[in-house]
LUMKOLGU-933331 format. One record per atom (N, C-alpha, C): residue in three letters; x, y, z. Coordinates in steps of 0.2 Angstrom, whole numbers, padded with zeros to 4 digits, always signed. Example, Ala and Ser with C-alpha at 12.3 -4.5 7.8 and 13.67 -1.06 7.14 Angstrom:
BEGIN
ALA+0066-0028+0039;ALA+0062-0022+0039;ALA+0066-0016+0039;SER+0064-0011+0035;SER+0068-0005+0036;SER+0064+0000+0039;
***
This chain:
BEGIN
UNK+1055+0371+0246;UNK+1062+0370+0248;UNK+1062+0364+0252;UNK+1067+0360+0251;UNK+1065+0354+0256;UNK+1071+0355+0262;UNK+1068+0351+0266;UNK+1074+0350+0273;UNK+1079+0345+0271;UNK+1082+0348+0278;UNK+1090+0344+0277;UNK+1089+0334+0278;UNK+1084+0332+0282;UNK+1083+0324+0281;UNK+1080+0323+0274;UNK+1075+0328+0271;UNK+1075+0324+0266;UNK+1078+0325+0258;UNK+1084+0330+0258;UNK+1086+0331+0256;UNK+1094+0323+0257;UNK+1094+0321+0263;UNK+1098+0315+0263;UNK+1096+0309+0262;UNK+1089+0310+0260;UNK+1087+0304+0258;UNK+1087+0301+0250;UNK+1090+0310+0247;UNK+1091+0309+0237;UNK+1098+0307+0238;UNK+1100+0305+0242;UNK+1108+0302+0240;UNK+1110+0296+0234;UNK+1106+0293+0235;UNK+1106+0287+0228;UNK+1104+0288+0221;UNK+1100+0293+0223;UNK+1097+0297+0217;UNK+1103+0301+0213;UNK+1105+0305+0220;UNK+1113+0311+0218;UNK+1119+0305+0214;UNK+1118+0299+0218;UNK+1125+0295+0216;UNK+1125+0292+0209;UNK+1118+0291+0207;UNK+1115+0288+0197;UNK+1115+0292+0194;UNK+1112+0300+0197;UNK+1114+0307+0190;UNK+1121+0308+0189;UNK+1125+0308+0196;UNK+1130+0314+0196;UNK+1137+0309+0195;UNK+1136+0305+0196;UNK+1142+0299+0199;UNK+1140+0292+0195;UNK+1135+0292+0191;UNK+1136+0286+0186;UNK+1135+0279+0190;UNK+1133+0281+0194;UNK+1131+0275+0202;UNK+1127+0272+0200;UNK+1123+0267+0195;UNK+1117+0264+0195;UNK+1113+0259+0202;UNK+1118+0257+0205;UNK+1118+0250+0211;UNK+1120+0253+0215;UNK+1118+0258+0219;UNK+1123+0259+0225;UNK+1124+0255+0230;UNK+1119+0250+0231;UNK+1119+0244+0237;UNK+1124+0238+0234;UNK+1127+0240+0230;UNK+1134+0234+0226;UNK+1141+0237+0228;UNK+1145+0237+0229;UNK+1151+0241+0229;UNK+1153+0245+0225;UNK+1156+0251+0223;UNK+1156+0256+0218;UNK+1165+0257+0221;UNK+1169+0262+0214;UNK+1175+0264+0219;UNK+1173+0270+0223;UNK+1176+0268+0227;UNK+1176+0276+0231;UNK+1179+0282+0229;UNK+1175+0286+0232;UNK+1173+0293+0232;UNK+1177+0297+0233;UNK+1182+0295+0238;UNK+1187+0302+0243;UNK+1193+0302+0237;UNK+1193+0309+0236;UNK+1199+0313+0230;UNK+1204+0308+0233;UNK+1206+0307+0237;UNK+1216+0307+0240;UNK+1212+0296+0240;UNK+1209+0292+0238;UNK+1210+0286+0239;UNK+1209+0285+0231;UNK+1216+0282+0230;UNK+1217+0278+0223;UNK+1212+0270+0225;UNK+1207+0269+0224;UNK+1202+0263+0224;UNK+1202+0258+0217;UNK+1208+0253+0218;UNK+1207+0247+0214;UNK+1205+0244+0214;UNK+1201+0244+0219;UNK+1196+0236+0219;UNK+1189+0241+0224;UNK+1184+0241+0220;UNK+1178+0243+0222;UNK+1177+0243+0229;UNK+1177+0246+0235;UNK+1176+0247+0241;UNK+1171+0250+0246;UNK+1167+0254+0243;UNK+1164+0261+0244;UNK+1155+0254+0243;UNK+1151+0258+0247;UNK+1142+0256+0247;UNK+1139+0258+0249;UNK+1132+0261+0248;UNK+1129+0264+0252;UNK+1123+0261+0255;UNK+1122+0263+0262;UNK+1120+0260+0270;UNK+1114+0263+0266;UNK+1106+0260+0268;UNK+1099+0264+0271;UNK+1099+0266+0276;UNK+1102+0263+0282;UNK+1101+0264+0288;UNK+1104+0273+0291;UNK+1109+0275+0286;UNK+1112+0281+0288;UNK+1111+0286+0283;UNK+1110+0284+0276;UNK+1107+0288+0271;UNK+1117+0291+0270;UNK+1120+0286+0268;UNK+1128+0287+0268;UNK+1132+0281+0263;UNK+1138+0283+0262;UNK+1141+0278+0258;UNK+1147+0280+0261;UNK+1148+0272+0262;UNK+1156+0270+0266;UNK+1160+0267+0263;UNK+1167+0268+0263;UNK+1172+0264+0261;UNK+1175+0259+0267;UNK+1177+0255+0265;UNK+1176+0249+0270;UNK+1185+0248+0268;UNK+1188+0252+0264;UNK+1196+0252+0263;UNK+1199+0258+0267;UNK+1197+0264+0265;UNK+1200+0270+0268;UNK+1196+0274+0274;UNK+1190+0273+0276;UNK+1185+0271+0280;UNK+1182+0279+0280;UNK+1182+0283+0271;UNK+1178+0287+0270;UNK+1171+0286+0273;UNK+1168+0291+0274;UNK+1158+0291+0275;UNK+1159+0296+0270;UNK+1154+0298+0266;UNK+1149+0302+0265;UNK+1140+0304+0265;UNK+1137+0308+0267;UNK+1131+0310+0266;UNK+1132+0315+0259;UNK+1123+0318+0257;UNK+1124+0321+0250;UNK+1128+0326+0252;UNK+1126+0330+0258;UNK+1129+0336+0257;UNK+1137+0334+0259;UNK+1138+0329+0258;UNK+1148+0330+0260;UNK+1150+0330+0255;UNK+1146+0327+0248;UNK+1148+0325+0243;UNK+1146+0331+0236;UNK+1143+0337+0238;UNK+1139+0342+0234;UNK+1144+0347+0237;UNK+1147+0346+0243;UNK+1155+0348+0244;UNK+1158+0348+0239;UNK+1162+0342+0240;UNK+1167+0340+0236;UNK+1166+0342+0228;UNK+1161+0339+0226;UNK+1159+0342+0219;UNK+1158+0349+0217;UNK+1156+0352+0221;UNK+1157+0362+0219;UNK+1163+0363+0223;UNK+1166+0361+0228;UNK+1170+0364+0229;UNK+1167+0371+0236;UNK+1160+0367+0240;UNK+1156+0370+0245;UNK+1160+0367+0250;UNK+1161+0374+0255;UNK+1163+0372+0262;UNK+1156+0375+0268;UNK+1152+0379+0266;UNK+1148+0383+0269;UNK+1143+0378+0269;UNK+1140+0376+0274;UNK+1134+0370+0275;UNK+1127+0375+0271;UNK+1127+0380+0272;UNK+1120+0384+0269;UNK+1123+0384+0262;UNK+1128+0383+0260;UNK+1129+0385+0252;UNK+1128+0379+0252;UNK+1129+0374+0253;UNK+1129+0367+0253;UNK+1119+0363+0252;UNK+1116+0365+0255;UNK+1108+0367+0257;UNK+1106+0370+0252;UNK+1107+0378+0250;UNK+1106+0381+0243;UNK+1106+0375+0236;UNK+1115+0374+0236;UNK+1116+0370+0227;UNK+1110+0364+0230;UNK+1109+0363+0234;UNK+1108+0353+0232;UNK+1099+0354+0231;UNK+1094+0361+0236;UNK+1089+0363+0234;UNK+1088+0366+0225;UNK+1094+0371+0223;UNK+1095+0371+0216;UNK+1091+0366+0214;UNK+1096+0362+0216;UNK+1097+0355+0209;UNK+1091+0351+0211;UNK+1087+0349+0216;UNK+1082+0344+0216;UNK+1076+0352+0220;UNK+1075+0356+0214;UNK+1070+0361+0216;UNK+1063+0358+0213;UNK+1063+0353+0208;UNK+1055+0351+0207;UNK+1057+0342+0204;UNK+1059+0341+0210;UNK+1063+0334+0209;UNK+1057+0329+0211;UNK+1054+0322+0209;UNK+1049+0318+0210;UNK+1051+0312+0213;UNK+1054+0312+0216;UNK+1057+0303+0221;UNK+1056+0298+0217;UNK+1056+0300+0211;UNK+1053+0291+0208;UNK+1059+0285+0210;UNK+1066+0287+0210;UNK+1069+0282+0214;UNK+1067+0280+0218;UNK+1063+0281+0225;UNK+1059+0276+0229;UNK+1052+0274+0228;UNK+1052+0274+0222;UNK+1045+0270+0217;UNK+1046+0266+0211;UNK+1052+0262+0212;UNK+1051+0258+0208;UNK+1048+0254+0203;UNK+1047+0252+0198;UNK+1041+0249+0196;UNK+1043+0242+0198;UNK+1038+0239+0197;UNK+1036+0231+0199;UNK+1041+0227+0194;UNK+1045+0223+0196;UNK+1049+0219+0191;UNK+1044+0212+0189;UNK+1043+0212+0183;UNK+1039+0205+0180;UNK+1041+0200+0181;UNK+1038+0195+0185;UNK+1041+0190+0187;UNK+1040+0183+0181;UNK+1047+0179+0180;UNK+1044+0176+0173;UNK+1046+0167+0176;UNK+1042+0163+0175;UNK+1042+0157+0179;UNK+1047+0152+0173;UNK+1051+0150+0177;UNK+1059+0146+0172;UNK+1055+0137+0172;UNK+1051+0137+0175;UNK+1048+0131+0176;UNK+1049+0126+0170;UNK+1047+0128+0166;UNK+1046+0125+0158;UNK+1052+0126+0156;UNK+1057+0129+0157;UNK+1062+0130+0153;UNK+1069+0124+0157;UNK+1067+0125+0163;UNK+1072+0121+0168;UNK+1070+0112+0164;UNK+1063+0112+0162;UNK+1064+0105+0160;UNK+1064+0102+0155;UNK+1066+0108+0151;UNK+1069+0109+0144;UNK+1077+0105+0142;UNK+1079+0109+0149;UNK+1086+0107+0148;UNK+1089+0100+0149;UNK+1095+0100+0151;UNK+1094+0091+0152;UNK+1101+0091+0157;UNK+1101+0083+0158;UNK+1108+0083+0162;UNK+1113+0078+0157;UNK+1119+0079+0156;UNK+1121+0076+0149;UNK+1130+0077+0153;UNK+1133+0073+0148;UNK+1141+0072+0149;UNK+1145+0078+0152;UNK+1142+0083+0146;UNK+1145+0090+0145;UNK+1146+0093+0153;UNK+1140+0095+0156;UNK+1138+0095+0164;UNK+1143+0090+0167;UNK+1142+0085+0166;UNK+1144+0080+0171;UNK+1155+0082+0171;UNK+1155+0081+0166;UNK+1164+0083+0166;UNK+1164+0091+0169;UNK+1162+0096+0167;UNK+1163+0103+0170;UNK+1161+0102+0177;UNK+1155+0100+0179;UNK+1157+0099+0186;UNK+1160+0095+0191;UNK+1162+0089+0188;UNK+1166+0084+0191;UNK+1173+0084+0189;UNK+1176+0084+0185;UNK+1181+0086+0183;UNK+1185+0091+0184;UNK+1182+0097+0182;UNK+1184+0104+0183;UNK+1183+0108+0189;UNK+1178+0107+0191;UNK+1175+0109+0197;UNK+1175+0105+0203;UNK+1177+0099+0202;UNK+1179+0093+0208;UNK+1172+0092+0213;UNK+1166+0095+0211;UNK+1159+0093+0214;UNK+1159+0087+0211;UNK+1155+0085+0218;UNK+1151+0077+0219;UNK+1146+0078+0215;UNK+1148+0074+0211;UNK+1142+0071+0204;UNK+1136+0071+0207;UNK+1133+0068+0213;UNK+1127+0067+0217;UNK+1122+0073+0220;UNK+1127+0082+0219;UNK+1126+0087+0219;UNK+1120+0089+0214;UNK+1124+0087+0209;UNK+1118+0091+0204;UNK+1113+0087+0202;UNK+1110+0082+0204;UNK+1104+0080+0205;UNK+1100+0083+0210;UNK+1105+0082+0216;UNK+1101+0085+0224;UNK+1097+0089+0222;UNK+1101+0095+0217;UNK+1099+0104+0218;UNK+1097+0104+0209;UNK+1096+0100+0205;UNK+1094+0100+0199;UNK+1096+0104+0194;UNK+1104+0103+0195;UNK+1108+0107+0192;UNK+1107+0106+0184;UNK+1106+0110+0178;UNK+1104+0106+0172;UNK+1108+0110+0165;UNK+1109+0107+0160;UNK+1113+0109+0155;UNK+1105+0112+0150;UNK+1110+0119+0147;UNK+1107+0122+0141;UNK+1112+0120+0137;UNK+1108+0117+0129;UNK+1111+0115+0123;UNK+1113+0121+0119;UNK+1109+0125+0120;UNK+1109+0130+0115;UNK+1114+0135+0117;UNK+1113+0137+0123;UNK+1120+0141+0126;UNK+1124+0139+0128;UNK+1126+0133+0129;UNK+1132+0126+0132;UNK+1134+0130+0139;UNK+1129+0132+0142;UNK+1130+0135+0149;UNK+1124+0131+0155;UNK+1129+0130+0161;UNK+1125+0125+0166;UNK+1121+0130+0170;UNK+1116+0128+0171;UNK+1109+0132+0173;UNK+1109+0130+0181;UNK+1110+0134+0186;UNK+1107+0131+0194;UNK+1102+0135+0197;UNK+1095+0131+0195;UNK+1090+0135+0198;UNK+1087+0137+0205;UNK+1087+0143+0207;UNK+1089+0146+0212;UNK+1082+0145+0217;UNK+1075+0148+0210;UNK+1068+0146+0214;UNK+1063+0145+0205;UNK+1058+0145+0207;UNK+1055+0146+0198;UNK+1057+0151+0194;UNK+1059+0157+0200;UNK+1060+0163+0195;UNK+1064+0166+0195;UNK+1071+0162+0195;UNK+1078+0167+0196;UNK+1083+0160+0194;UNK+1086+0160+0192;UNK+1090+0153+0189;UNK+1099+0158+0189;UNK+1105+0153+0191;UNK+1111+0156+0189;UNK+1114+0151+0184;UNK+1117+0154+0179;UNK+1122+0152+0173;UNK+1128+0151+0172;UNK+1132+0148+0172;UNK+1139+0149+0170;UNK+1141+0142+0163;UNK+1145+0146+0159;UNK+1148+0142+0152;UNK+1151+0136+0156;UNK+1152+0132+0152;UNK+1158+0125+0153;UNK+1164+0127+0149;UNK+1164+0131+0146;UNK+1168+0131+0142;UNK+1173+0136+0144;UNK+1170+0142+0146;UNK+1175+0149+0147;UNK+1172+0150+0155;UNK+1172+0156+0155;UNK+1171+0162+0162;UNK+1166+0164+0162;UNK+1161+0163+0157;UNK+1155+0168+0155;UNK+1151+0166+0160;UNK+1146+0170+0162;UNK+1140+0172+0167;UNK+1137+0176+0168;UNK+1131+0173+0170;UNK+1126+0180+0171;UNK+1120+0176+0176;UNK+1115+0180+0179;UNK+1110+0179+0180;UNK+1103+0178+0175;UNK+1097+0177+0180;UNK+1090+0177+0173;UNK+1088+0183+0173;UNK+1083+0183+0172;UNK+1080+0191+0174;UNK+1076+0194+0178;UNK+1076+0186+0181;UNK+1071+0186+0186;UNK+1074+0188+0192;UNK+1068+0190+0198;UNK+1071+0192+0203;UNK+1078+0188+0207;UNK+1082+0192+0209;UNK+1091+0188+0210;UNK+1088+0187+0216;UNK+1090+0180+0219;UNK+1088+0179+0228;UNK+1093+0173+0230;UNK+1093+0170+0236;UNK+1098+0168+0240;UNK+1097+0160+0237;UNK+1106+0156+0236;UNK+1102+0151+0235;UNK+1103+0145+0240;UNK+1098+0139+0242;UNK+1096+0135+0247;UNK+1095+0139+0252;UNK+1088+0144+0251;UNK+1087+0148+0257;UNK+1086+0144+0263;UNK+1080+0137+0262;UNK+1075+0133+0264;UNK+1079+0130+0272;UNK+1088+0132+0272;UNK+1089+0126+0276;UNK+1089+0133+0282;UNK+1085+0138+0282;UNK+1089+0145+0287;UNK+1083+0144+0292;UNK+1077+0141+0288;UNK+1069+0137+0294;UNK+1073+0134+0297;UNK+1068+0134+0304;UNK+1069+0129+0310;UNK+1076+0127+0313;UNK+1079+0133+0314;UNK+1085+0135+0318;UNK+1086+0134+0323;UNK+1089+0132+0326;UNK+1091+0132+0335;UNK+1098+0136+0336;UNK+1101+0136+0342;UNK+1105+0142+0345;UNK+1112+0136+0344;UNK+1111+0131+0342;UNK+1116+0126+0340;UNK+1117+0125+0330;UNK+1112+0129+0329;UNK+1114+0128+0321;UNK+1121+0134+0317;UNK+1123+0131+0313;UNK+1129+0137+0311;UNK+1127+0135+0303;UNK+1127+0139+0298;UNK+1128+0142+0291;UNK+1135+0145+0288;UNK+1134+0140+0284;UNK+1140+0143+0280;UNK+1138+0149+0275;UNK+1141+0156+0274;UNK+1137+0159+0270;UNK+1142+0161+0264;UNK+1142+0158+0257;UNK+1146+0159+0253;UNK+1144+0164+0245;UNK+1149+0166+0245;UNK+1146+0172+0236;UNK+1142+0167+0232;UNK+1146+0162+0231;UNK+1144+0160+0226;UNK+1142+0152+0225;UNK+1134+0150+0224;UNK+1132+0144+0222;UNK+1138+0137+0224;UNK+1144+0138+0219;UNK+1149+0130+0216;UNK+1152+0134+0224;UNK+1154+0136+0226;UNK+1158+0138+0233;UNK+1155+0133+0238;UNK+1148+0135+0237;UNK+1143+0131+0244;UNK+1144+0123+0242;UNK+1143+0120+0236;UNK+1143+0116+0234;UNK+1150+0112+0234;UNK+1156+0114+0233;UNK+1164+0114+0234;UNK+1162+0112+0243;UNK+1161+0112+0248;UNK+1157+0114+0257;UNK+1154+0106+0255;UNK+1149+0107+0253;UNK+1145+0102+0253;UNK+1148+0094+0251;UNK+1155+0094+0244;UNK+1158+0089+0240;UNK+1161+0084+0248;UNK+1166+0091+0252;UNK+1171+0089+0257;UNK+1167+0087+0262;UNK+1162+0089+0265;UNK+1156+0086+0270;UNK+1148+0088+0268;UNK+1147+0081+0267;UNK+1138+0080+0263;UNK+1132+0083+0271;UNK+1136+0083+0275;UNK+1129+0086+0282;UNK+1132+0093+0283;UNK+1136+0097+0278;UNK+1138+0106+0280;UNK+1128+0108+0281;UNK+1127+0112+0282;UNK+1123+0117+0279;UNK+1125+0125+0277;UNK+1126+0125+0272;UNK+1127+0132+0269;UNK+1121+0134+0263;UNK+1124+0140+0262;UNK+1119+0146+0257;UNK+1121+0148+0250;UNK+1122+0152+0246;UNK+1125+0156+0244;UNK+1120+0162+0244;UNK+1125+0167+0244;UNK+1120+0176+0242;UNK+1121+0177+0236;UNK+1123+0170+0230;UNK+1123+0173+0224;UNK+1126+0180+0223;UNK+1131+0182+0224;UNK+1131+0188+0222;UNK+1132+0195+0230;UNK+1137+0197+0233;UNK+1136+0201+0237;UNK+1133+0205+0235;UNK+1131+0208+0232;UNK+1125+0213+0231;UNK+1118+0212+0235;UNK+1118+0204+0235;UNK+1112+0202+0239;UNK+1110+0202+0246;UNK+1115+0204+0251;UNK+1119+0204+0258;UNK+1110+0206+0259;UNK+1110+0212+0258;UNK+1104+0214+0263;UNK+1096+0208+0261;UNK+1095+0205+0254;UNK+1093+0199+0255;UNK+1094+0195+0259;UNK+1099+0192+0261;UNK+1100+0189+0268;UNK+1098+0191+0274;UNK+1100+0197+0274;UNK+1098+0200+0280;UNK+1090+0198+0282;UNK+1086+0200+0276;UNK+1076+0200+0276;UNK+1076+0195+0278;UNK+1081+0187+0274;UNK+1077+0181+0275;UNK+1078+0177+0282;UNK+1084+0180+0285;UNK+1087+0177+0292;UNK+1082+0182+0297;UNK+1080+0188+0296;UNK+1074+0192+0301;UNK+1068+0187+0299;UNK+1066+0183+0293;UNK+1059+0185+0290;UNK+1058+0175+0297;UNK+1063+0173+0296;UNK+1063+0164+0299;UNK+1066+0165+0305;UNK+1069+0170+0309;UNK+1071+0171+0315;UNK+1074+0167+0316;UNK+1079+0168+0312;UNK+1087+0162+0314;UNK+1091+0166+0319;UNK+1092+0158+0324;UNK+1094+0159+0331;UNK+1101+0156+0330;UNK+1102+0153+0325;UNK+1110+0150+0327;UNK+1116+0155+0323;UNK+1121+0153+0320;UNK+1130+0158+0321;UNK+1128+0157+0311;UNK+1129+0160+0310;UNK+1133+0163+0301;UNK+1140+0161+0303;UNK+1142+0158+0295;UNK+1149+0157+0296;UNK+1151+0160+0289;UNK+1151+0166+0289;UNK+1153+0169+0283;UNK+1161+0167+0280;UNK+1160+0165+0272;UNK+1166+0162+0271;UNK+1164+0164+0263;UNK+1166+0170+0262;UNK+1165+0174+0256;UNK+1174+0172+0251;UNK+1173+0177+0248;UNK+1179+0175+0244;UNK+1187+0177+0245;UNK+1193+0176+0243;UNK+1199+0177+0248;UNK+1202+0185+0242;UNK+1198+0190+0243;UNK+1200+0194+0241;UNK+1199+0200+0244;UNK+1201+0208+0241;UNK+1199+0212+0245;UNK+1192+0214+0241;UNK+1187+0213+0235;UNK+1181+0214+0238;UNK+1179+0209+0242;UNK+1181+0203+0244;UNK+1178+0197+0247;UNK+1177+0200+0254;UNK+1183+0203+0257;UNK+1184+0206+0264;UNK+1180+0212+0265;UNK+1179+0214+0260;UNK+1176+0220+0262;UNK+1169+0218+0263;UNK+1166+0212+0260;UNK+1159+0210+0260;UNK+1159+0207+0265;UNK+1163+0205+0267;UNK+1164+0200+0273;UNK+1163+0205+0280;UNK+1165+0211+0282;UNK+1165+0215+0285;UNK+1157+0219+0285;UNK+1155+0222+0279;UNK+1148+0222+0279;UNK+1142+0219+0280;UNK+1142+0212+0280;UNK+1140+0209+0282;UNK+1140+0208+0291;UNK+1145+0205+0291;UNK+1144+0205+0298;UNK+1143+0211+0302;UNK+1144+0220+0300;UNK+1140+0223+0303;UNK+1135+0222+0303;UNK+1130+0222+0296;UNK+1123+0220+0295;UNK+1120+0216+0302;UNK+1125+0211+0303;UNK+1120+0206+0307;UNK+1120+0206+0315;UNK+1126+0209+0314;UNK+1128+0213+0323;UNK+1122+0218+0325;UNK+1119+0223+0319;UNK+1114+0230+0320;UNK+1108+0223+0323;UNK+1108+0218+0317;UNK+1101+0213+0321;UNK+1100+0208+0326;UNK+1106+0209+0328;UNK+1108+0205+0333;UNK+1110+0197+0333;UNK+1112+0197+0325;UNK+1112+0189+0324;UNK+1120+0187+0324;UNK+1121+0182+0325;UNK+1128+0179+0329;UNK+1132+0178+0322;UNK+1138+0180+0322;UNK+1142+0178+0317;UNK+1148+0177+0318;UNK+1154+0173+0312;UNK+1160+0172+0312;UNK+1163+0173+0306;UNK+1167+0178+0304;UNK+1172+0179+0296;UNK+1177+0171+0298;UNK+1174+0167+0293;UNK+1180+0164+0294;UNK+1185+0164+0289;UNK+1191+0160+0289;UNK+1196+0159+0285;UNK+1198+0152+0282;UNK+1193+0151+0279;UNK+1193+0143+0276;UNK+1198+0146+0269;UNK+1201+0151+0266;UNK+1206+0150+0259;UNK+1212+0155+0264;UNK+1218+0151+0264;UNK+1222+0154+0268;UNK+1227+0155+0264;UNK+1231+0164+0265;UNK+1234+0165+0260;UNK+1240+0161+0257;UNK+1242+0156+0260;UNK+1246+0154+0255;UNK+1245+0150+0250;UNK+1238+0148+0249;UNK+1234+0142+0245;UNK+1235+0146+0238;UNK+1235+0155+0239;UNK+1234+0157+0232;UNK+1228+0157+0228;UNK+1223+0155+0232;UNK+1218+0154+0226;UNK+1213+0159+0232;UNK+1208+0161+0225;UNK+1202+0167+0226;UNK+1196+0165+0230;UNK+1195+0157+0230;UNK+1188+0156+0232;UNK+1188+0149+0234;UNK+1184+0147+0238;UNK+1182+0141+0239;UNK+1185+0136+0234;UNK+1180+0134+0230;UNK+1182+0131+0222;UNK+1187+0131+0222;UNK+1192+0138+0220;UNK+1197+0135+0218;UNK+1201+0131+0221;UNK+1202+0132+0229;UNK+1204+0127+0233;UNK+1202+0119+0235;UNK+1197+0120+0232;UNK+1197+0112+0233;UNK+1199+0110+0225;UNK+1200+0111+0220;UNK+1204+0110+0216;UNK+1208+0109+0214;UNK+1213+0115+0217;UNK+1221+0115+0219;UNK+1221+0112+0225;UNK+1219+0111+0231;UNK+1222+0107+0236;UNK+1216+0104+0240;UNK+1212+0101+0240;UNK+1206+0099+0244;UNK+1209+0097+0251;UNK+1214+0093+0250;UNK+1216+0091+0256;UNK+1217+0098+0265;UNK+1219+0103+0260;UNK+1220+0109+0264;UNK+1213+0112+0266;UNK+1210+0113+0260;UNK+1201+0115+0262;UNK+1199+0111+0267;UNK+1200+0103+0266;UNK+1197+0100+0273;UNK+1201+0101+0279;UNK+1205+0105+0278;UNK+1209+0103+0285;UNK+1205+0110+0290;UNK+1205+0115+0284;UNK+1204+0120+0286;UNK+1194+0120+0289;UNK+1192+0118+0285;UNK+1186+0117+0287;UNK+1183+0113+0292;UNK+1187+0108+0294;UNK+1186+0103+0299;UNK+1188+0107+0306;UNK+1193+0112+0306;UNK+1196+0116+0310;UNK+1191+0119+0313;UNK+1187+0124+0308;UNK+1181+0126+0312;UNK+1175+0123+0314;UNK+1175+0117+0310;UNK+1168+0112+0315;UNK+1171+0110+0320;UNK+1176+0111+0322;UNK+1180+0107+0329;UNK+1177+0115+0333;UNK+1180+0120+0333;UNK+1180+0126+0337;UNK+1172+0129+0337;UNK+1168+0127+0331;UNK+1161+0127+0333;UNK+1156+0122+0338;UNK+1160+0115+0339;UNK+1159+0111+0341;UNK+1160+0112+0349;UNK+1165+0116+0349;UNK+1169+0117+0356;UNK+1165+0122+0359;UNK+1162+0128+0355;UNK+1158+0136+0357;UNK+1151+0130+0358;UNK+1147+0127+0355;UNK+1140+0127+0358;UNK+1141+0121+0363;UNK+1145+0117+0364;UNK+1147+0113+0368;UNK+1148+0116+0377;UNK+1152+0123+0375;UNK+1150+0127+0381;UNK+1144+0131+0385;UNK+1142+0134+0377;UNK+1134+0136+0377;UNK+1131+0134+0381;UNK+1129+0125+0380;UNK+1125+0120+0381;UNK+1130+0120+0391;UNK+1135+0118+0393;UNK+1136+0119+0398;UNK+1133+0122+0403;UNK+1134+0130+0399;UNK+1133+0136+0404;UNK+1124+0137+0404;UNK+1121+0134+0398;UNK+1113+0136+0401;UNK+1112+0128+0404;UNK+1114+0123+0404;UNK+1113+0117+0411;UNK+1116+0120+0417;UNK+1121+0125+0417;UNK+1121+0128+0424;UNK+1115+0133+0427;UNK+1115+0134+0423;UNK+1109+0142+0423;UNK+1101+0136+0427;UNK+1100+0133+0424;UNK+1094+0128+0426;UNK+1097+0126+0430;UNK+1101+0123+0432;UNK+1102+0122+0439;UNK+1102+0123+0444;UNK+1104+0131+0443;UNK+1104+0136+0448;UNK+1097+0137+0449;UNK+1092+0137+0445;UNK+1085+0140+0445;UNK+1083+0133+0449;UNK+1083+0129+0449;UNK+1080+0123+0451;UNK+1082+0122+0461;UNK+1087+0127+0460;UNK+1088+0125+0469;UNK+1085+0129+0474;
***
């Protein structure tokens, strides 16, 4: 018979058999009977061994949820089903197997940098042609989709033609992690969803330093890489202008509060631009994305300007 902690600990396991959850660490809809969930809301935390909606401000643990599902109000009947059901249960969920790492090396200079590229990103995408050289951005012929190579082992894709996208199959990780080294208490990060977003940041001012997480799924990736380099300076999270954007937006910046690292949700896509993301607002109106983005390098410039005051007060006082 197992105990109540580690019977909290099959929650992920409970959420892929019974709920059809394969990713719990990605957004899923939520869970509570009474929230009609349009827009995926709901994630599950490691730190609590629970999944929170970040719309209706559900929590669940398993046994809230082996509730709900039988229709248990009694905590021992609750302990009974959930023993039931994982009576000769093997945790392989926390044993995953090793993902094969496959090297894009060869392939990345396989492809090539051609017109095709050059118009989708410059043209449609309003990025500074001098981008995709920087970060090696490069066209497939055969898929007529632009390749942005993330590290040897992880590459992102999007068509020129349509919406199509997908990642490689290599392990998915953060992209331009390299600028999160050598940090001071005066450097700030843009952290955006999506690769063209940080790059859209970059078109409007070439000395930004920004990320993307590829993908919110990758949040607690960031997390590893910002503990792994002990960055000291502010996240300027600037996710997408929706509600999973907000909701990521919000997850995150808990994330970094538990670790103590300094953050700001900003608002660089202001409701009435109407557009969903970065990108699309420097295409529909760049003028406004610079207004806005200049707004907060003035108001960041203003915070460590004061930072910088109050520790030359600090010495000064120690020096008398």
């Amino acid at each position: 018979m197992k105990n109540i902690q580690q019977l909290k600990q099959l929650l992920p396991d409970y959420l892929s058999k019974y709920h059809n959850i394969n990713s719990p660490r990605s957004f899923f809809k939520c869970l509570n009977p009474n929230h009609n969930d349009s827009h995926p809301s709901m994630i599950f935390t490691d730190k609590y061994n629970i999944c929170k909606c970040f719309s209706c401000g559900a929590s669940y643990d398993i046994f809230d949820l082996i509730g709900l599902d039988y229709n248990l109000t009694n905590f021992n009947d609750k302990l009974n089903k959930l023993n039931e059901i994982y009576l000769n249960y093997s945790p392989s969920y926390y044993k995953p197997q090793p993902q094969k790492l496959v090297d894009y090396t060869e392939y990345y200079q396989k492809c090539c940098f051609n017109q095709k590229l050059l118009d989708y990103m410059s043209k449609k995408r309003g990025i500074m042609p001098a981008l995709l050289k920087k970060y090696q951005i490069v066209y497939d012929q055969n898929t007529q989709m632009a390749i942005f190579p993330i590290n040897k082992n992880c590459y992102f894709a999007r068509s020129v033609s349509g919406n199509k996208k997908n990642k490689s199959r290599g392990n998915s990780d953060i992209w331009n992690k390299k600028i999160l080294s050598n940090s001071s208490s005066s450097t700030h990060v843009y952290v955006t969803e999506g690769i063209i977003d940080s790059l859209s940041l970059e078109t409007i001012d070439p000395s930004v330093r920004t990320i993307s997480v590829n993908g919110v799924s990758n949040i607690n990736q960031l997390i590893k890489n910002l503990k792994k380099v002990n960055f000291e300076g502010m996240i300027m999270i600037a996710f997408d202008n929706d509600a999973a954007g907000e909701q990521a937006s919000l997850l995150l910046k808990e994330k970094l509060n538990e670790n103590n690292i300094k953050s700001v949700i900003t608002h660089l896509i202001p409701a009435i631009s109407h557009c969903k993301d970065i990108n699309e607002l420097l295409v529909k109106d760049p003028k406004l994305l610079e207004k806005q983005y200049f707004y907060y390098e003035a108001v960041m410039s203003n915070y460590f300007n004061k930072m910088k005051e109050k520790e030359n007060v600090s010495v000064a006082t120690l020096n008398v």
